[in-house]
N, C-alpha and C positions, 0 to 999 in steps of 0.2 A: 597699446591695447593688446594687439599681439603677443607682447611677450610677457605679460601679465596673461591672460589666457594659455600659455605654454607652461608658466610659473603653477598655476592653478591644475592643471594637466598632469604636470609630473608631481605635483604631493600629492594628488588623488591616486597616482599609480604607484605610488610609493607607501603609502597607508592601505593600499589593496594587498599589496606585495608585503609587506612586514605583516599584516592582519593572515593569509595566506601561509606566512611562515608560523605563526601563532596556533593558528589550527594545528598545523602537523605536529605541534609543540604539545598540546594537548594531549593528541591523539595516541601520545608516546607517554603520556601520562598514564590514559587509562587504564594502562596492561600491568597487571600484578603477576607475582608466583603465588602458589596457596598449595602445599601438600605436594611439592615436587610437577606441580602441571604450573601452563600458563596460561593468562585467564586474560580477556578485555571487558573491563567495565562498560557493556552499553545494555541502554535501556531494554533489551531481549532477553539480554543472562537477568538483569535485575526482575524481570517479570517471571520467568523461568522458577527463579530461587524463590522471588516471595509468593508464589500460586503453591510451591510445594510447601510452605511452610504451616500453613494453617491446617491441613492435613496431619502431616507429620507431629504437628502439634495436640493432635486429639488422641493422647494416649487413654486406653481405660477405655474406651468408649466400645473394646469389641470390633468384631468384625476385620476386615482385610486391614483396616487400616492403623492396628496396633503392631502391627510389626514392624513399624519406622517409628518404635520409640527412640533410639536414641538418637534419631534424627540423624542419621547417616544415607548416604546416596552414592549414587557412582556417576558422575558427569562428563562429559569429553571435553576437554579443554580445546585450546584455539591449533591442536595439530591434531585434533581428531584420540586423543592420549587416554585412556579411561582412569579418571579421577578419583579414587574416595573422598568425597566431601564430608564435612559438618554442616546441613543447610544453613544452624542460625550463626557458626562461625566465618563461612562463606557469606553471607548477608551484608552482616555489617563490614567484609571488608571490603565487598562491593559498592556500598555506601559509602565508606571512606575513601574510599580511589577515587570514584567519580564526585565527592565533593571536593576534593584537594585540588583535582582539574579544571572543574570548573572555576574554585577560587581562584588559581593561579591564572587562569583565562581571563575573569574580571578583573584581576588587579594588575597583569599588564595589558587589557583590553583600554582601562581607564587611561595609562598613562596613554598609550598611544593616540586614545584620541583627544587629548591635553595636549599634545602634538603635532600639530597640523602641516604647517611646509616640509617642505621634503627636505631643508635643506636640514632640521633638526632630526630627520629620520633619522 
């Protein structure tokens, strides 16, 4: 019973520990280049970019907010670096980083826990 409960123990701490290493795997995922800066996809920049885009989007309409037609911006990248962006080319590649990561998150998320003993870790 013991060593059946020891057995059970260490694949729980070995599926915590590779899950653990997984993360960080990701996390190394998120971070793109874009126009010479370096950028981490999390859900802040992605809220950041699309709150500016519906704005930047109202060409013609007058007012302050026609002078971000061509949808250009200046943002600080992840050293603080002042960036010329394109919001909707910035967008989607924000959108694509973070869905690449996460795929590659589910799809060795799945294997691992297809995986259960530690000794198949």
């Amino acid at each position: 019973m013991t060593e059946k409960l020891s057995k059970i123990a260490d694949a729980k701490f070995n599926f915590n520990a590779t899950k653990v290493g997984l993360l960080e795997k990701i996390e190394q995922n998120l971070v793109f280049t874009y126009n010479g800066g370096l950028f981490k996809s999390t859900p802040e920049l992605m809220a950041t970019v699309r709150s500016l885009l519906p704005i930047s989007s109202q060409v013609g309409q007058g007012g302050d907010r026609a002078w971000r037609k061509d949808h250009k911006m200046v943002l600080l990248d992840w050293y603080q670096n002042p960036i010329e962006v394109d919001l909707w080319e910035l967008h989607k590649k924000i959108n694509e980083t973070h869905q690449y990561a996460l795929n590659s998150y589910m799809e060795e998320y799945s294997k691992l826990k297809k995986v259960r003993n530690g000794q198949q870790l």
